[in-house]
Structures are given as structure tokens and as C-alpha cells.
OpenMM code with the backbone's topology and positions (N, CA, C; nanometers):
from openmm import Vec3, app, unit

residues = "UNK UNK UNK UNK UNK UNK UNK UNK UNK UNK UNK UNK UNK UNK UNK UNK UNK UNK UNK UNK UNK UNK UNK UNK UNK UNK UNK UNK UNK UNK UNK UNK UNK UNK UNK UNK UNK UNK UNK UNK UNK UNK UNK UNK UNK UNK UNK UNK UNK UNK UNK UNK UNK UNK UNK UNK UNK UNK UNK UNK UNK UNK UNK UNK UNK".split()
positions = [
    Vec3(0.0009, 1.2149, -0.4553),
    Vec3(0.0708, 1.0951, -0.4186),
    Vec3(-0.0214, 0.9782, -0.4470),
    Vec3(0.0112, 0.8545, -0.5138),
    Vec3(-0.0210, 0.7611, -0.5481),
    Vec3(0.0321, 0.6190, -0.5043),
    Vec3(0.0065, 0.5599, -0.4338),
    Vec3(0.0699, 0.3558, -0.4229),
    Vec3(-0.0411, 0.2665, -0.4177),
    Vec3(0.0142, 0.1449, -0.4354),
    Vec3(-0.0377, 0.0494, -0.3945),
    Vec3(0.0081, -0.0282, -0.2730),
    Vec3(-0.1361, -0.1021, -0.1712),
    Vec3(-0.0809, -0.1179, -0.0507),
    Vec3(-0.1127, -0.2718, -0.0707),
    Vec3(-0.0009, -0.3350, -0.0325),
    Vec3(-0.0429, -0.4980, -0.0078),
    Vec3(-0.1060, -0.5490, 0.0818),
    Vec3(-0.1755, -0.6314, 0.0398),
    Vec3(-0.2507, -0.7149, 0.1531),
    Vec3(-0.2453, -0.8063, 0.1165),
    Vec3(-0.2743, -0.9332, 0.2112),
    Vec3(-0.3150, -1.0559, 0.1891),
    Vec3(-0.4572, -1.1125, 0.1459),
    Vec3(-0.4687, -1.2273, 0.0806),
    Vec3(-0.6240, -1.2444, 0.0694),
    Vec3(-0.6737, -1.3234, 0.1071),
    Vec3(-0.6113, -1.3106, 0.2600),
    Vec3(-0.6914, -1.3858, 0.3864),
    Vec3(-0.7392, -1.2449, 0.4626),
    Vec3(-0.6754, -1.1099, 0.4796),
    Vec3(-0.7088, -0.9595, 0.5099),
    Vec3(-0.8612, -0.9500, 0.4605),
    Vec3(-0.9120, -0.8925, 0.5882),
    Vec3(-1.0012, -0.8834, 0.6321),
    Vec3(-1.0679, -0.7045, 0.5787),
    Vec3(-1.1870, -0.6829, 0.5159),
    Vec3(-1.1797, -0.5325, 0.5320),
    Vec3(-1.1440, -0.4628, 0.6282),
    Vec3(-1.1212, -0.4926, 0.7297),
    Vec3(-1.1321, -0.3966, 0.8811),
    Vec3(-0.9533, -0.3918, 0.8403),
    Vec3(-0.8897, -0.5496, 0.7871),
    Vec3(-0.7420, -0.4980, 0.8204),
    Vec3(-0.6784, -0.3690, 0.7208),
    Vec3(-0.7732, -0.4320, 0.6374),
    Vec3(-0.7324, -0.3590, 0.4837),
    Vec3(-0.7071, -0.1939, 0.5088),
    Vec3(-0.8353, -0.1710, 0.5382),
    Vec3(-0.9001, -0.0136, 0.5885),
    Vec3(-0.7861, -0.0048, 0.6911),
    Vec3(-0.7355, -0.0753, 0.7739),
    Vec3(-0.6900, -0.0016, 0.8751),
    Vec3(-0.5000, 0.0473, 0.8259),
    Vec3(-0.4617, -0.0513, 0.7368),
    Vec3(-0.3354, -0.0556, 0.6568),
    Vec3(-0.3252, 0.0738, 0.6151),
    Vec3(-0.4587, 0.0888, 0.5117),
    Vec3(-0.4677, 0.2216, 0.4193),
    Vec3(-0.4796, 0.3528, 0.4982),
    Vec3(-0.5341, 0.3314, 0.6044),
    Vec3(-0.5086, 0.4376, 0.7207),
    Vec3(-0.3935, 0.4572, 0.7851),
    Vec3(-0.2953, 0.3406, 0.8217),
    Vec3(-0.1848, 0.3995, 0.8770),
    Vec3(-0.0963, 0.4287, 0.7842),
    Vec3(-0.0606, 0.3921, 0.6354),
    Vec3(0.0283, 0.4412, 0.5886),
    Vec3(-0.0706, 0.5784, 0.5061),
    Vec3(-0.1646, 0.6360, 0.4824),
    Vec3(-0.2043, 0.8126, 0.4767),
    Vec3(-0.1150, 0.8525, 0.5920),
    Vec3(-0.1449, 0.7965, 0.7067),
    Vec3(-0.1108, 0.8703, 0.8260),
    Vec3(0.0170, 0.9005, 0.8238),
    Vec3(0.1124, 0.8152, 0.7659),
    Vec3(0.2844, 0.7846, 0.7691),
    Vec3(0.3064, 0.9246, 0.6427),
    Vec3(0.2483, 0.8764, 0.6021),
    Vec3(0.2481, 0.9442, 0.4403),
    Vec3(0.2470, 1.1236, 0.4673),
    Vec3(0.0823, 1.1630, 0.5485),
    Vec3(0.1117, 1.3006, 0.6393),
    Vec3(0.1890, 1.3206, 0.6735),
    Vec3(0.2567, 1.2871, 0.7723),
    Vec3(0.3276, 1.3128, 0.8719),
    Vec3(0.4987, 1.3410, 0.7925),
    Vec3(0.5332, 1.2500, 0.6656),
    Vec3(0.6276, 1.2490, 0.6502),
    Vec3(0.6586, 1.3515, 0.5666),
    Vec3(0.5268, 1.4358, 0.4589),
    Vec3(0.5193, 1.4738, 0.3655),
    Vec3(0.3442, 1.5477, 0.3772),
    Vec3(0.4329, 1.7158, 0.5034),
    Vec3(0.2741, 1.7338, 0.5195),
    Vec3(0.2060, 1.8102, 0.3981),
    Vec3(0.2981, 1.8911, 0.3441),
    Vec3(0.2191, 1.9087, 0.1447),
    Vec3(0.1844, 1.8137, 0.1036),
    Vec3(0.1529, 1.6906, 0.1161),
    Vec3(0.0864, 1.6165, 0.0223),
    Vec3(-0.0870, 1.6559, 0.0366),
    Vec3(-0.1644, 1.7174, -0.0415),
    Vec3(-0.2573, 1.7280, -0.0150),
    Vec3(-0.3633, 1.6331, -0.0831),
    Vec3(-0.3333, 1.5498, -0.1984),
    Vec3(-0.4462, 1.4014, -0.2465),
    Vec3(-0.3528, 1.2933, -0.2318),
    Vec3(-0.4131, 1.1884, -0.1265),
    Vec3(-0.3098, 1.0894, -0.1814),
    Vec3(-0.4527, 0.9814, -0.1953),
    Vec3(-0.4188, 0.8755, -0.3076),
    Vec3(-0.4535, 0.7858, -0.4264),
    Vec3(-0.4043, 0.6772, -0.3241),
    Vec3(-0.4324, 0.5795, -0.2683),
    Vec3(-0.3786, 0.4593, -0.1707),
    Vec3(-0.4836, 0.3451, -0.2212),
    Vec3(-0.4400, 0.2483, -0.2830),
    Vec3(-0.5465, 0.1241, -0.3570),
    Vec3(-0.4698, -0.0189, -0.3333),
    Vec3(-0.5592, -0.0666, -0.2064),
    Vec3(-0.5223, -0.2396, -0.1737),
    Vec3(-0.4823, -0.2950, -0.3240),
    Vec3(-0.4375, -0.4167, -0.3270),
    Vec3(-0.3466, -0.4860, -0.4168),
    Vec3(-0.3051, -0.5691, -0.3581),
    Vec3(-0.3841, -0.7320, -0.3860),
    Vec3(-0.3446, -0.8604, -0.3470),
    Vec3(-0.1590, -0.8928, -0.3814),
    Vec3(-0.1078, -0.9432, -0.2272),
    Vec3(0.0223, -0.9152, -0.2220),
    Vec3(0.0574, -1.1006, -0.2856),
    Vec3(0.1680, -1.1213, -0.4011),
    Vec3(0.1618, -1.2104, -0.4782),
    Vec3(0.3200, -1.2106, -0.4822),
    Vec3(0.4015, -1.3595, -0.4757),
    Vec3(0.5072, -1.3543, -0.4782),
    Vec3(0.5622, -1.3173, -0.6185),
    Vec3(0.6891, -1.2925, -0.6487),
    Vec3(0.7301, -1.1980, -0.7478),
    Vec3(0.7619, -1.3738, -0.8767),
    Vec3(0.7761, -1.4506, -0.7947),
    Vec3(0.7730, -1.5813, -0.8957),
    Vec3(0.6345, -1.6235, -0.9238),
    Vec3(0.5129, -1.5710, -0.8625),
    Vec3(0.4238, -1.6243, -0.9258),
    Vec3(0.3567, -1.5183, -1.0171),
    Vec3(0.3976, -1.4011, -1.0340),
    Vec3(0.3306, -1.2744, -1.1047),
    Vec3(0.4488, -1.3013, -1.2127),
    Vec3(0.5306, -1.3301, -1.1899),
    Vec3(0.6730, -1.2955, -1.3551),
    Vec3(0.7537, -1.1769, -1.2931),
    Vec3(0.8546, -1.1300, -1.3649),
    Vec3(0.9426, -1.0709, -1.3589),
    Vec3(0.8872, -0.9707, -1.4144),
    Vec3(0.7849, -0.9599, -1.5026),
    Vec3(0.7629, -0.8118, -1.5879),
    Vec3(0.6665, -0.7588, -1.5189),
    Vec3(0.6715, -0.8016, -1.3808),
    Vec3(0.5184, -0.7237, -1.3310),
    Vec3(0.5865, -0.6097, -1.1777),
    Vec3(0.6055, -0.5050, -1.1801),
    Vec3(0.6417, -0.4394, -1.0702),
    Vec3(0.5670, -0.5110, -0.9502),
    Vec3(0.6935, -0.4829, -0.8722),
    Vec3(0.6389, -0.5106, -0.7069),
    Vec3(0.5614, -0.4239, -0.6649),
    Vec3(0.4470, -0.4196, -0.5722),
    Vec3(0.4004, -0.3623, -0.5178),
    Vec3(0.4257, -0.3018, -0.3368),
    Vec3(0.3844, -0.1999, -0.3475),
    Vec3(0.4941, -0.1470, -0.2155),
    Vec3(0.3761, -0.2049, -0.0979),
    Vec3(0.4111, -0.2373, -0.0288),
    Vec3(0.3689, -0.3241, 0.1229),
    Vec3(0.3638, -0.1702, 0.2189),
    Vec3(0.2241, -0.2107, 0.3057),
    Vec3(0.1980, -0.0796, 0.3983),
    Vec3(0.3462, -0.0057, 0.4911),
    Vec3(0.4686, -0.1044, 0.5382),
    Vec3(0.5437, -0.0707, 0.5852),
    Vec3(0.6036, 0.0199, 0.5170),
    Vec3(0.6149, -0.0085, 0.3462),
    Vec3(0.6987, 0.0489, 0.2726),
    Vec3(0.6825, 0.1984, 0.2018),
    Vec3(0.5318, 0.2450, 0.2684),
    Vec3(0.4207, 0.3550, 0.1764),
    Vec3(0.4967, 0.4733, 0.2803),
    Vec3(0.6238, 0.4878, 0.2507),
    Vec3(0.6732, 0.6199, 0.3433),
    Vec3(0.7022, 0.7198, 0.2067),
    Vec3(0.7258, 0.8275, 0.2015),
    Vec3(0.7753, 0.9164, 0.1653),
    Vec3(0.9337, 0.9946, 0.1944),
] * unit.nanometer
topology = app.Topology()
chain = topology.addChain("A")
for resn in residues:
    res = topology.addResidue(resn, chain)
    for name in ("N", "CA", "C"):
        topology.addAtom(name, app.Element.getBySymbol(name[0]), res)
């Protein structure tokens, strides 16, 4: 399993780390075969200032399985 988790880039390491920890945790729980999951912060950027050709990135709420 692989995502990207948004943050802000006012996020703090402590928040960052703690994001990337609760959605593994969501991620376990939802999908306990997952045995590697790949989880990499990614400054969260509105979709008008990145363009249209750039995928959204999934936000910690959204890192479910």
C-alpha cells in the first residue's frame, strides 16, 4: 500500500509524524493484510494553484482502505 498524506506548511514535524501514524493505524485496522505500507507527507496545495493535470493528493482523513 502506497499514498500521499497532506499537510500543511505551517505542520509541524510532530504534526506530520503524528498524521502518518494515524492513518498506518486506520490503514491496519481497515486492511489487516496489508503488510508494507509506503505513507509520504506532500505539501497540501489548492487544485487551482497546482493545474488541473496534477492529481489530488489524498488528505490523512482520506488514507482509509
Amino acid at each position: 500500500m502506497a499514498a500521499k498524506i497532506s499537510v500543511g506548511a505551517a505542520d509541524s514535524g510532530r504534526d506530520i509524524a503524528a498524521a502518518i501514524d494515524n492513518a498506518e493505524s486506520r490503514i491496519r485496522s481497515a486492511v489487516p493484510m496489508a503488510r508494507v505500507i509506503y505513507l509520504e507527507p506532500d505539501l497540501h496545495r489548492s487544485d487551482a494553484a497546482i493545474g488541473d493535470d496534477v492529481a489530488t493528493s489524498a488528505r490523512p482523513q482520506d488514507a482509509q482502505a
